[in-house]
Every structure is written in structure tokens, then in C-alpha cells.
C-alpha positions in Angstrom: 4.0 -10.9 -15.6 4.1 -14.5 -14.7 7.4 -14.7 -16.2 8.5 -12.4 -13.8 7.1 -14.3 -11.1 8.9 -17.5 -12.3 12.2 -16.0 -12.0 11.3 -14.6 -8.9 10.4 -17.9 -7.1 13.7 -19.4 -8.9 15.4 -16.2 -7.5 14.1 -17.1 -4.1 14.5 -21.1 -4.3 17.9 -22.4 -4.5 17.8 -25.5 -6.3 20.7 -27.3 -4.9 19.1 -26.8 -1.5 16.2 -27.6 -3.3 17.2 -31.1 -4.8 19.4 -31.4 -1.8 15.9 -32.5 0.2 15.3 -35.2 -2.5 18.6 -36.6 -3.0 21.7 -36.4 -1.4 24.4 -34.5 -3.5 28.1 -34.2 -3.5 30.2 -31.5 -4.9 31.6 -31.9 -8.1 33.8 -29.1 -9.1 31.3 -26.0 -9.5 28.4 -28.2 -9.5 26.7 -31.0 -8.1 26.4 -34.6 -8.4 23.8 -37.3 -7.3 22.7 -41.0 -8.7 19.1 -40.2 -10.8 16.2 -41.3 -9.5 14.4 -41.3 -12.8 16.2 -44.0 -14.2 18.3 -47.2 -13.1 21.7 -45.5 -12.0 24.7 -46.5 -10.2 27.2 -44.0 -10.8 26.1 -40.4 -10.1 25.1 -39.3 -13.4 22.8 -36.4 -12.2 24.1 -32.6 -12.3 23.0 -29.6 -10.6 24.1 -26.7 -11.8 24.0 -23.2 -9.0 25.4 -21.2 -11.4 22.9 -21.7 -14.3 20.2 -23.0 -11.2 19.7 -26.4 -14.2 19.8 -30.1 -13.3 20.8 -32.6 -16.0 21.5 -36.3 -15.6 24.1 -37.5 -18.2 22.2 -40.9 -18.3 18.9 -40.8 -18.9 18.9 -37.8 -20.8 16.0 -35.6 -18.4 16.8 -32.3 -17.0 15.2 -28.4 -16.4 15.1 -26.2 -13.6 13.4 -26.3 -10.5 9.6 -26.8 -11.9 10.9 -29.6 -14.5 12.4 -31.7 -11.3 9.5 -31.1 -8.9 7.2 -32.3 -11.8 9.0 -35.3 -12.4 9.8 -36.4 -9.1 6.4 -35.8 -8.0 4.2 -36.6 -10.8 2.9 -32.9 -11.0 1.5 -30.9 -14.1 3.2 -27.3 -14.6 -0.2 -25.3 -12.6 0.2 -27.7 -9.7 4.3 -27.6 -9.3 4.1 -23.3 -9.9 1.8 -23.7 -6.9 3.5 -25.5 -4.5 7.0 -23.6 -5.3 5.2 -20.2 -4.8 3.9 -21.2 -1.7 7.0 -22.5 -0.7 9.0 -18.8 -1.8 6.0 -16.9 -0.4 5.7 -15.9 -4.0 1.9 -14.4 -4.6 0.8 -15.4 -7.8 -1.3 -13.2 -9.9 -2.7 -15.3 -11.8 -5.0 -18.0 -10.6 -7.6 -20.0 -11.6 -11.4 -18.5 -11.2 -12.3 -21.2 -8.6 -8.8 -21.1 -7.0 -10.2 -19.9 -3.9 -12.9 -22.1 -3.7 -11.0 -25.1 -4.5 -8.0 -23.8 -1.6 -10.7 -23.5 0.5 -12.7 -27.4 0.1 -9.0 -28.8 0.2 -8.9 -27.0 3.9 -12.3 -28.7 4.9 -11.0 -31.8 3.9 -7.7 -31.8 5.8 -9.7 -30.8 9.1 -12.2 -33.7 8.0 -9.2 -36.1 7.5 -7.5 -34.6 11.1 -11.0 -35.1 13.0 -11.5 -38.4 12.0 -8.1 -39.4 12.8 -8.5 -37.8 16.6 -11.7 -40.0 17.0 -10.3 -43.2 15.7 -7.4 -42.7 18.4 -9.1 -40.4 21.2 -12.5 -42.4 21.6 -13.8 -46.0 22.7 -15.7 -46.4 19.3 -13.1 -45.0 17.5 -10.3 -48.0 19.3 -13.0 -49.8 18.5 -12.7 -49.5 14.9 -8.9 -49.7 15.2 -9.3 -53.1 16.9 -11.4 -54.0 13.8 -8.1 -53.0 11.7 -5.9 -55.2 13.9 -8.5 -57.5 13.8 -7.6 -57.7 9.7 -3.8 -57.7 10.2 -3.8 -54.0 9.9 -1.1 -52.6 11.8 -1.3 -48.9 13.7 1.6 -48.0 11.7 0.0 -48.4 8.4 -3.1 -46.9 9.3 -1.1 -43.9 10.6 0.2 -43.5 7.2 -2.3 -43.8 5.4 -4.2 -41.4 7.8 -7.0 -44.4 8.1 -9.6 -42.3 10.8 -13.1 -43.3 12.2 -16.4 -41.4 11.6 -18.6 -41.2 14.4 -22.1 -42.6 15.0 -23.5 -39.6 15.7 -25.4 -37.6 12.7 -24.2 -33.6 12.6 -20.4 -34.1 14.9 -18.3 -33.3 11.6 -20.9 -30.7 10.4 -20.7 -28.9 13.9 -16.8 -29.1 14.2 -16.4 -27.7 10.8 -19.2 -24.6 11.7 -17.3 -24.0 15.3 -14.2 -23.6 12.9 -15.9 -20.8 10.6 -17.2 -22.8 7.6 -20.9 -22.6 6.4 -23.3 -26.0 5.9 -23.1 -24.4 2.0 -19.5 -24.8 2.0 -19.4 -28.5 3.8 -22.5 -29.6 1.7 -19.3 -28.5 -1.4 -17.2 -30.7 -0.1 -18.9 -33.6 -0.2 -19.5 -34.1 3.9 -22.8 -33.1 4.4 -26.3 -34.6 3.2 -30.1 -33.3 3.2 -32.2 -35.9 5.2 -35.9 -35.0 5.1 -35.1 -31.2 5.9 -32.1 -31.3 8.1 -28.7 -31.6 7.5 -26.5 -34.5 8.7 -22.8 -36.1 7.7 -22.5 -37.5 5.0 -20.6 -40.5 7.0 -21.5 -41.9 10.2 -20.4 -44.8 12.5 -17.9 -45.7 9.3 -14.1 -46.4 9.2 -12.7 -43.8 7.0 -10.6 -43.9 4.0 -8.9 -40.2 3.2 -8.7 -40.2 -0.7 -5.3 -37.9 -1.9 -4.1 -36.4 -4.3 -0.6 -36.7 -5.6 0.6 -34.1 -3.6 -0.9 -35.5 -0.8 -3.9 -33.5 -0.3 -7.2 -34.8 1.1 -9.8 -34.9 -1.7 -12.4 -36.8 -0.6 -13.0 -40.2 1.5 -14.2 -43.7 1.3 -16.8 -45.0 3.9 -16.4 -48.6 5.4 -19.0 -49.6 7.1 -18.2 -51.5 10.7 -22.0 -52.7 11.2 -22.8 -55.4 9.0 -26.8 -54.4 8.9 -25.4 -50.6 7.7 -25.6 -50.2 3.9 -23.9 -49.4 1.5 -20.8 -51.6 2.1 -18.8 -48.8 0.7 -20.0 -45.5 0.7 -17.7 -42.4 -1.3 -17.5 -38.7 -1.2 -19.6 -37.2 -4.7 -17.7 -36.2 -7.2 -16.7 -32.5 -6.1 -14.5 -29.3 -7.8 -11.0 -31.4 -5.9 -12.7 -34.4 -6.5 -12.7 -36.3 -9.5 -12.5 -40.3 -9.2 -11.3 -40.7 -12.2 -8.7 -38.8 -12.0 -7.3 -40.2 -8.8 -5.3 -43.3 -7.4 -5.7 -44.2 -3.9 -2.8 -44.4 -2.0 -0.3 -42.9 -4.7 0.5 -40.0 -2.6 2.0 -42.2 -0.6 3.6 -44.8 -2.8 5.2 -42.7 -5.3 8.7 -43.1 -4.9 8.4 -46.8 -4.3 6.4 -47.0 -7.8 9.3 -44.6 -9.4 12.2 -47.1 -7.7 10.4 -50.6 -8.9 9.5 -48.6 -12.4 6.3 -50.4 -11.8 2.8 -50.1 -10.2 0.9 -53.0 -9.1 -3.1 -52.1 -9.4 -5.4 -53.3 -7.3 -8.8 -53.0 -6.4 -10.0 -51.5 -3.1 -8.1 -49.9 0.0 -7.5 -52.6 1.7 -5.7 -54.6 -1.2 -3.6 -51.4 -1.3 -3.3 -51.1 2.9 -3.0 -55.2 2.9 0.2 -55.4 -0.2 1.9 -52.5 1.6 2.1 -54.0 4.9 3.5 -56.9 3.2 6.4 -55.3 1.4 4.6 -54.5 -1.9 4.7 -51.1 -1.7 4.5 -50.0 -5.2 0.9 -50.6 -5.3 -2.0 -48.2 -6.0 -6.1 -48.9 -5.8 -8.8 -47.9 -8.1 -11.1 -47.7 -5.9 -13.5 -50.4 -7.3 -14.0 -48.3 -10.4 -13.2 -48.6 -13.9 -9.6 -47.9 -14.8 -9.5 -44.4 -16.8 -7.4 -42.6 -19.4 -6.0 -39.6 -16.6 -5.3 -42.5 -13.8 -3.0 -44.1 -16.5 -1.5 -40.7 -17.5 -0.5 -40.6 -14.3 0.9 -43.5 -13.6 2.3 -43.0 -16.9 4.6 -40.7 -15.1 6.2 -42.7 -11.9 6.2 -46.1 -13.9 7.3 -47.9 -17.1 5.6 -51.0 -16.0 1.7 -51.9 -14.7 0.9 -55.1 -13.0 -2.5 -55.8 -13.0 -3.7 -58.1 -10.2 -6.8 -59.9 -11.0 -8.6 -63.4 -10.1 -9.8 -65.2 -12.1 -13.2 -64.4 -12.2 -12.2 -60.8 -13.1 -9.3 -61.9 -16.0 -11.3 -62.0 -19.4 -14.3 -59.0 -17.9 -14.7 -56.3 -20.4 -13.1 -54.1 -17.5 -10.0 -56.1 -17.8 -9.5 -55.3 -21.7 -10.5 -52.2 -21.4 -7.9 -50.8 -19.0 -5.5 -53.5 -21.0 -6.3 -51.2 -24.4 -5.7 -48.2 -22.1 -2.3 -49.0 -21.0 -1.2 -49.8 -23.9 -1.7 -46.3 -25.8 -0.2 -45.2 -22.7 3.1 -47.3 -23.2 3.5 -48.9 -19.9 4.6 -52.5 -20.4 1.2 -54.7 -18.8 1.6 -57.6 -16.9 -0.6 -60.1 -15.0 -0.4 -61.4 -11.4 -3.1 -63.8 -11.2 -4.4 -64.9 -8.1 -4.6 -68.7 -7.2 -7.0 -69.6 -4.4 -7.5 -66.4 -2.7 -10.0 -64.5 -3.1 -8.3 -60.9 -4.0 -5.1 -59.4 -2.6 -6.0 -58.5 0.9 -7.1 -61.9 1.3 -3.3 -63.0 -0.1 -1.4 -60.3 1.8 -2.8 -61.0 5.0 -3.1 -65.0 5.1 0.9 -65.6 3.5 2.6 -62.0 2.5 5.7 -64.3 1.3 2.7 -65.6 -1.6 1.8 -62.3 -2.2 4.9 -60.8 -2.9 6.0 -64.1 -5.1 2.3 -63.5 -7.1 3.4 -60.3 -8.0 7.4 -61.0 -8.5 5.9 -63.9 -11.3 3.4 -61.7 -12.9 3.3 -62.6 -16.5 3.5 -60.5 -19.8 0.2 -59.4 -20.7 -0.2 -61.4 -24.4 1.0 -64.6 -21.9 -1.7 -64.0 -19.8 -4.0 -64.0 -22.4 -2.6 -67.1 -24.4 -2.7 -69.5 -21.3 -6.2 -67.9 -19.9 -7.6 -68.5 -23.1 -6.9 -71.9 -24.1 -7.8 -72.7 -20.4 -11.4 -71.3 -20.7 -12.1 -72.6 -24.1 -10.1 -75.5 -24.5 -8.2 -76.8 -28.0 -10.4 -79.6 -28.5 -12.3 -78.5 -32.0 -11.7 -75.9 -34.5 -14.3 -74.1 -32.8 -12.4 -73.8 -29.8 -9.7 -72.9 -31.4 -11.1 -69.6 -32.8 -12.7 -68.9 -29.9 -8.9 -68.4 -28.5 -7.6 -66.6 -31.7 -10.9 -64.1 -31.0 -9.8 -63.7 -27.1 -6.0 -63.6 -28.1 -5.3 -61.5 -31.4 -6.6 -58.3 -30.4 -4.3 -58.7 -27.4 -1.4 -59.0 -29.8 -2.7 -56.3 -31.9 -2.2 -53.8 -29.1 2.3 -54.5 -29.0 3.9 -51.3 -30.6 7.1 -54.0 -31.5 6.8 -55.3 -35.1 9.1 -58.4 -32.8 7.1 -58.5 -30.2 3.8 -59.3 -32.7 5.5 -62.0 -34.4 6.8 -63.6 -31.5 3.5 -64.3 -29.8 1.5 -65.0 -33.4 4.3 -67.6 -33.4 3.8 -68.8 -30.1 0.2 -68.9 -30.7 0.2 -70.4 -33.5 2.5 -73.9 -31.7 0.2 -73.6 -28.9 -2.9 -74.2 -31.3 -1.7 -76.3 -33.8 -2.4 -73.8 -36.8 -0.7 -72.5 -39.8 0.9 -68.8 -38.5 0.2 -67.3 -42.1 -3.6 -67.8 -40.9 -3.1 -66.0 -37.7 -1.1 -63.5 -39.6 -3.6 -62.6 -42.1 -6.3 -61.9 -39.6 -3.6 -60.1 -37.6 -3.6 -57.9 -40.8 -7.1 -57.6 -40.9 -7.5 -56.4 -37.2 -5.0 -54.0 -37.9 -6.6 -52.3 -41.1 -9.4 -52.1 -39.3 -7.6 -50.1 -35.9 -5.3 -47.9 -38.4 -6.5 -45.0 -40.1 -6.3 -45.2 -43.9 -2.9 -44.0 -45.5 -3.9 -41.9 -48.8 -2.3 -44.5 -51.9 0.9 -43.4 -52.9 2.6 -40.8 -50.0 5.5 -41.5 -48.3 5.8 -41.6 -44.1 8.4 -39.5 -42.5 11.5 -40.4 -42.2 10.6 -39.3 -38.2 14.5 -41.1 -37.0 16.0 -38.8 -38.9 14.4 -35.5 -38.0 15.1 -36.2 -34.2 18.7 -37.0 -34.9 18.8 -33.8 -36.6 17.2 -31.6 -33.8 19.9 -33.5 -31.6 22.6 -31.9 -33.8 21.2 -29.1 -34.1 21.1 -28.6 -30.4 24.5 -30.3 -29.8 26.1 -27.1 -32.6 24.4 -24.3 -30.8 25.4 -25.3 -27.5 29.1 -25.9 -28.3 28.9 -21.9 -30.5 27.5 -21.0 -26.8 30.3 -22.4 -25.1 33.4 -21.2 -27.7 31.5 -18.7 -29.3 35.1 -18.0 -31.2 34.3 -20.8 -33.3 31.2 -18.9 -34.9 34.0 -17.3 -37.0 35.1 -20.0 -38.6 31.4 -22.0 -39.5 29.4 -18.6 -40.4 29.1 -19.1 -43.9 28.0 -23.0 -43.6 25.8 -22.3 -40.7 23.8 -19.6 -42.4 23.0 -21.8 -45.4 22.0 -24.7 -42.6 17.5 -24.6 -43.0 17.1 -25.5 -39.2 14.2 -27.8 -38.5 14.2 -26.7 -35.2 11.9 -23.5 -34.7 14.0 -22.8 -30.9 17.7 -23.3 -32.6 17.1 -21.6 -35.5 15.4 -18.3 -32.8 18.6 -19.4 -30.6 21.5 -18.9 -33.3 20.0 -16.1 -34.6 20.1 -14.5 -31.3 23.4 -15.3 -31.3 24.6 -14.0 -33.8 22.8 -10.6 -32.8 24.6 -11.1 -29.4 28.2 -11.9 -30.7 30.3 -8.7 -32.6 33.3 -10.6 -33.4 35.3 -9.3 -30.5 32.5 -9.5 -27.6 29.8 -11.6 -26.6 26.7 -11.5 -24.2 25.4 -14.8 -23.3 22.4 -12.4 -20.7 21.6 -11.0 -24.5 20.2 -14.4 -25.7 18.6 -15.2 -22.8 16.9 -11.8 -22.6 15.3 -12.4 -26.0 13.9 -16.2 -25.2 11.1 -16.8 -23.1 11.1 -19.1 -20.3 10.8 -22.4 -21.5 13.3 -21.8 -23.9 15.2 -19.8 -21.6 15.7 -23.0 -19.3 16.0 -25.2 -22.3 19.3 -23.8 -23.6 20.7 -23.3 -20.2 20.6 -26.9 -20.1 22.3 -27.2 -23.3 24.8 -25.3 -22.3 25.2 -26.6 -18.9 25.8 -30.5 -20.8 28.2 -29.1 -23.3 30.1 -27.3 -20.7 30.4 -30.7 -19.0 31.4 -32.2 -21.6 34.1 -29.9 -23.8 35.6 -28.1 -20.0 38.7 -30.2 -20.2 39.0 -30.8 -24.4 41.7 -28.8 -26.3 40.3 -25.8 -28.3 41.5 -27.5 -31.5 39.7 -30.8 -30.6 36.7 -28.8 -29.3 37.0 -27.5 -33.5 37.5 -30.9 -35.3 34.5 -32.4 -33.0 31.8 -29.6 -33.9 33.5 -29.7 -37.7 32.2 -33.2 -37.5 28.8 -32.0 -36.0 28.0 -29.8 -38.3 29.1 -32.3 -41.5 27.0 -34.8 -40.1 24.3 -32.4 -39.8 24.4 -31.5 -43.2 24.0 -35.4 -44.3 21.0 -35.3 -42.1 19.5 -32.6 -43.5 20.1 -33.8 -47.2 18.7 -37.3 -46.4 15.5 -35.3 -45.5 15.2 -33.8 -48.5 15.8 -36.6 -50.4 12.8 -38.1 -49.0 10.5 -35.3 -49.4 11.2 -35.5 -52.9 10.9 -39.5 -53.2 7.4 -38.5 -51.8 6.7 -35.8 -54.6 8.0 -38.1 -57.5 5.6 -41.1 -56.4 3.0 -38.4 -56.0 3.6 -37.5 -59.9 3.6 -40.7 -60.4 0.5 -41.4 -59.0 -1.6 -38.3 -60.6 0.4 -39.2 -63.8 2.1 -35.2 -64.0 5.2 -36.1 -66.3 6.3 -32.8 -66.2 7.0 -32.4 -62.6 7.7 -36.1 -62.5 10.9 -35.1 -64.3 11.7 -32.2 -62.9 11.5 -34.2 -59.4 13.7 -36.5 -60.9 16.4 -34.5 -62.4 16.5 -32.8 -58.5 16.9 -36.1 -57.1 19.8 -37.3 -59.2 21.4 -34.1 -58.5 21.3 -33.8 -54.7 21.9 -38.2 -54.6 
């Protein structure tokens, strides 16, 4: 069973060792303590747990096991962190994926791609060559070491016969993308080209980007195809290597090709990441979504108002990453910045502006505030950038700051705000009430806060039975949690293994995580204090839980209303009265 296997790899992986190679961790009593890396920390705040083999940080709220910190830290979905881990415990999964083996066995061609390239770049006199060319660009060998920058020879079959001498087949090279049919024959895909490894988060070689070192040679840039490891839309060059920089800054500055990305790190903008050259998509931004709270898009001004632009503007925003702007003045993209005056570069992006400011300033410089034509002109450019802000504030304060900068009445602005907005909202059906959704996660909070602290003085459940077992849990896992418990606990004996036996995994790791916060918390706290405080807990969850209800039945009586039922109208009413 795969559950079986998860335990085993956790069995086999300790995870203060584990964390240990991330952070560096001081004892604390029975556990462990470091300062978060997924938030802005100074104190250690961060707690590992041997015992209970659970990490929580105490100020940002994130926590798990061993395959909850590897995902975060690294950016990883659950499939690819299992993999790794079981790799690393020498844990055989059972389950994998139909085209595992296929896929294991591309990633392998690509790696021995990646490796030749790099021994021809440094072993041969074309390869110096291109590493001259490099230099040449203000490219240092450091940072083409690290970002395993290699040289493709001029020859046509070199790669293809390296990979056969090493047991692959043409059908198997021709998969991962190195190999072409010319006119019958077979020959590599790239030739007498610098070369670009393309990773994946976990640093694995997916594909490669061409450069061409002969000016007559064409295309400029030439890519793998797309391929079962290779997806460029899923992808972000250089992130492999950038990660932790992004996750330090909270921010990832986008540009365009590699050597923006090669250019910006040399010059100390290391958080930076490259499309590619192609469109910005939904999974790059997920992504980044994970490592960063902020994008900084890097654009001349040619490439500001393009359709491009807005779209990945649109993106980011249903993503939740704040957007700003670094727009380049004379230069003609960010290698050309980087390389001629890296103190400009790094001031460009230390200056970049708010996203709606950008837009505001770009605008009015295009089309001018001369006639009431240009004037709408900007509102049309402008609005649906202000449209995008989640903050009710935020809106306002740039309709506002639109509306001085244009000269025009704000309730103008704000009507066609409206308008934008009816249009980009589905249509609420007349009459039903949202949920109260502030309220519900307050209550799960509780709910989690009173079944961890029954874990941890499970002496207590004697005294709050009876107004426990009238409590409707909204949460599906507390309300399976403290029925467990109960099951578990016989008045005189309890068996914490006896819960966890009847949970599965996620929930399992879940409520160890509970426990191991509560434990932190209550450890030192007189038993009658530990009373009073989950008295108050509980109290306080009951006023939750009624305020609810009360608004489920404000829904029903404007639904009454609105059908015109007087009888259940009143009987609506007559429960709302009783429970106000």
C-alpha cells in the first residue's frame, strides 16, 4: 500500500537530519529550532519535532512532515517530492506512473547530453571558442559553470553516436528531442551552437536552447520540441537554480531570454527567472506562485502596453502575486543593462513600480491628456488594470489617483469601474446571501485548537463531554478526530497510536502537527489554566457556530421573502428571534 510505503520512507528519513541540510538547527528542549525560511523571520520560530518526525514554524503558520517541507522549500508537487524522498531511502515504489520508465529514461539522455556539451565547451578549441564568445559578453566561467552553459559541436551525428556508444537507440534520442531526420539520415538536432540546458525545478535537464555562434546560421534561437519531460510552458529557465534567492527576496524578476537571466545574475540580481521568449502561462505562474509573493516584470518600452504584457498581467493576478514594473530606460533589454552598468540594473529593478502605476504614467505618456479623447483612451488602457486588485482600498485608491491625474469626476470612473466589473463577475441569483467565509475559518481554527488541547490533557474530555457532543463540527477531519477520541479514551486510559491508527496519512500528519503546536504551547501552563483557556475555546466556539446559523437563516428569510412563502417566512423568523 502506498501508505505503507510513506511511513516507510519517513521510517527511514530522519527529518531533523533531513531539515538539518536546509537549515541549520539548534536544540530546543526535545525538539528543534531554526529561523523559517518561508517567511520573514528573525527569531527562530521554526520547530522540528523527532518525536512526532513534524515541523511547525510558530510564525507563519506552515508545517507537515517531511514531504510538506521538501514541497515547500523546493517548489515540488506531492508525485515529484514522494520521488525524490524514495530515491533518497532506497524506498521502491509500487506505484508509478505508466510512462515512468520512459520519462526516467529521456531525463538520463538529457543529463549525458547536458554533461557532453559541457566537456566540449571546456575540452575543445571550438568549444573555448564559444567560451571566449561568453567572456566576450561579460559572461564569466563561473556563471556558465552554474548554469551548466555547454557547446554543441559542428559536426552533424557526435551527440547521436555518444549517446548509441552509451546503449541508447536513435528511437530513444529522436524522444528526447536531440535528433532530426534530414533527407533520410539522422543527424543532431544542434550543431556548431552554444547550448542552453533547460531544468526543471529539481534541477533536472529537460531540454536545451540553441544559440547560434555563426551569424549566417539560422534560426537565431533554436529549442528542444516539446517532449514527455518537456513542456515549455510549464518551465522557467534558470529556476532550478534561483529558487532560494526568489524565496529569500519573496520576489521573482521575469525576463525574457537566457542571457537576461545569465546577464541579472552576474550582476547580483539573482532572483530572476526567463521565459524563454514565450508567452507567460498559467503553470509558470503557479509555480512561481510557490517561491514568491511578488513578480517584477521587466519590460522596455516597446514591450509595455503588447497584448503579451496584459495577458501575463491578468495571469498574475488570479494567481495573487503582487505585479510590479521595472521599465527599462535606454537599453535595449536587460542583458544589455546588466552588462553595460550592473549598479543600473539592479537600481531598475530595486525602483520597479506597482503594476496600476505603471499603467497610469505609461498611459497618459502614449496618449497624452490633451482632449477628452485622449483622455478615454487612458481610462480604456487603465481601468481594466484596476479592475484586476482583489483590495476594495487598493481600487479606490488608484480610481482616485486616476481620476487627479486626468482631471475627471471619480464617480465617472467609478461607474464604468462597476460596469467592467459586472461584466468579469458571474451573476449572483437576486436575493441569496454570501457566506459569512471569516467566520467559518475562525471556527475550523477552534475547532482544531479544542481537539488538540483534549489530545494533549485528554483528562479534560471529562469535564466538556456533554457540550462537546452537542458541538455540529464544520470540520469533516475534527469531527472524524474527536470521535476517534473518544473511541480511544475509557475514562481511566488513553491511546494516542489508536487515533492515529484510524486516520489516514494526510490527516495522520495533520493532527500530529496539532498536537506538536499545542504541546508547545500549554508544556509549562498550570492544569487549571490549561482548563479555564480551552473553557474559553470552546465558549467562543459556540458563538461561532451560532453566528453561522444565524446567517443561514437571514439567507432563508430573504429567500421567503423573495418567493413570497409567508409561512416559512415566519417560521424563519420566529427561529431567528429565538437563537438572536
Amino acid at each position: 500500500m502506498v501508505m505503507d510505503q510513506l511511513e516507510e520512507i519517513k521510517r527511514r528519513i530522519d527529518i531533523v537530519e533531513f531539515i538539518g541540510q536546509y537549515l541549520p538547527l539548534k536544540k530546543a528542549g526535545r525538539n528543534f529550532r531554526a529561523v523559517c525560511p518561508f517567511h520573514s523571520d528573525k527569531d527562530p520560530s521554526l520547530m522540528v519535532s523527532p518525536d512526532k518526525q513534524i515541523w511547525h514554524c510558530f510564525g507563519c503558520g506552515a508545517g507537515g512532515d517531511i514531504f510538506g517541507f521538501l514541497m515547500k522549500k523546493e517548489g515540488l508537487e506531492f508525485t515529484e517530492a514522494l520521488g525524490q524522498l524514495a530515491e533518497r531511502a532506497g524506498v521502491e515504489l509500487r506505484t508509478r506512473p505508466r510512462d515512468w520508465g520512459v520519462k526516467s529514461k529521456l531525463f538520463a539522455i538529457n543529463e549525458l547530453a547536458a554533461k557532453f556539451f559541457e566537456k566540449y565547451m571546456a575540452d575543445t578549441v571550438a568549444g573555448r571558442q564559444a567560451m571566449n564568445y561568453l567572456v566576450n559578453r561579460g559572461l564569466s566561467a563561473e556563471t556558465a559553470a552554474k548554469f551548466r552553459l555547454g557547446y554543441a559541436p559542428a559536426g552533424w551525428d557526435y551527440l547521436i553516436k555518444f549517446l548509441l556508444r552509451r546503449g541508447y537507440t536513435e528511437a530513444e534520442v529522436e524522444k528526447a528531442g536531440l535528433l532530426v531526420q534530414r533527407k533520410g539520415k539522422v543527424s543532431d538536432k544542434f550543431h556548431h551552437r552554444l547550448m542552453f540546458p533547460i531544468m526543471d525545478i529539481t534541477g533536472k535537464v529537460v531540454g536545451f536552447t540553441g544559440r547560434v555562434l555563426d551569424p549566417n546560421d539560422q534560426p537565431k534561437y533554436l529549442n528542444s520540441p516539446e517532449t514527455p519531460i518537456f513542456n515549455k510552458g510549464r518551465v522557467l529557465y534558470g529556476l532550478s537554480v534561483t529558487k532560494e534567492d526568489i524565496q529569500e527576496k519573496k520576489a521573482a524578476v521575469l525576463v525574457e531570454g537566457q542571457m537576461d537571466a545569465l546577464s541579472s545574475y552576474q550582476a547580483e540580481v539573482k532572483n530572476v527567472v526567463a521565459s524563454s521568449g514565450t508567452a507567460l502561462t498559467s503553470e509558470q505562474l503557479e509555480t512561481l506562485r510557490r517561491h514568491a509573493e511578488m513578480l517584477i516584470l521587466a519590460l522596455d518600452a516597446d514591450g509595455a502596453g503588447s497584448e503579451a504584457t496584459k495577458r501575463a498581467i491578468e495571469l498574475a493576478s488570479a494567481k495573487d502575486l503582487e505585479i510590479r514594473v521595472a521599465i527599462l530606460e535606454g537599453y535595449k533589454d536587460p542583458d544589455d543593462c546588466a552588462r553595460a552598468d550592473p549598479a543600473e540594473w539592479r537600481a531598475t529593478v530595486a525602483q520597479a513600480v506597482p503594476i496600476v502605476d505603471f499603467y497610469i504614467n505609461y498611459a497618459i505618456k502614449k496618449y497624452g491628456t490633451g482632449s477628452v479623447n485622449d483622455k478615454k483612451k487612458v481610462v480604456a488602457e487603465v481601468l481594466p488594470a484596476i479592475n484586476l486588485l482583489a483590495s476594495p482600498v487598493e481600487k479606490d485608491q488608484y480610481v482616485k489617483k486616476l481620476s487627479e491625474a486626468l482631471g475627471v469626476d471619480s464617480n465617472n470612473l467609478y461607474d464604468a469601474l462597476r460596469n467592467l466589473e459586472a461584466k468579469r463577475k458571474p451573476v449572483r441569483r437576486a436575493g441569496t446571501v454570501e457566506t459569512p467565509v471569516k467566520s467559518v475559518e475562525k471556527a475550523d481554527w477552534l475547532e482544531r485548537r479544542i481537539v488538540g488541547m483534549l489530545l494533549f490533557k485528554i483528562n479534560h474530555l471529562d469535564s466538556f463531554k456533554e457540550v462537546l457532543d452537542a458541538v455540529e463540527w464544520q470540520s469533516k477531519f475534527v469531527k472524524k478526530v474527536y470521535v476517534e477520541l473518544k473511541n480511544c479514551y475509557t475514562g481511566r486510559e488513553f491511546s494516542l497510536d489508536g487515533v492515529l491508527a484510524r486516520l489516514d496519512y494526510s490527516d495522520k500528519v495533520d493532527l500530529l502537527e496539532i498536537l506538536m503546536t499545542v504541546e508547545e504551547y500549554y508544556a509549562d501552563m498550570p492544569e487549571g489554566d490549561v482548563a479555564q483557556e480551552l473553557r474559553f475555546y470552546i465558549n467562543l466556539l459556540k458563538q461561532q457556530h451560532t453566528r453561522v446559523q444565524l446567517a443561514e437563516l437571514n439567507r432563508k428569510i430573504v429567500e421567503a421573502e423573495r418567493v413570497g412563502d409567508h409561512e416559512k417566512l415566519q417560521q424563519f423568523l420566529e427561529e431567528f428571534n429565538r437563537q438572536f
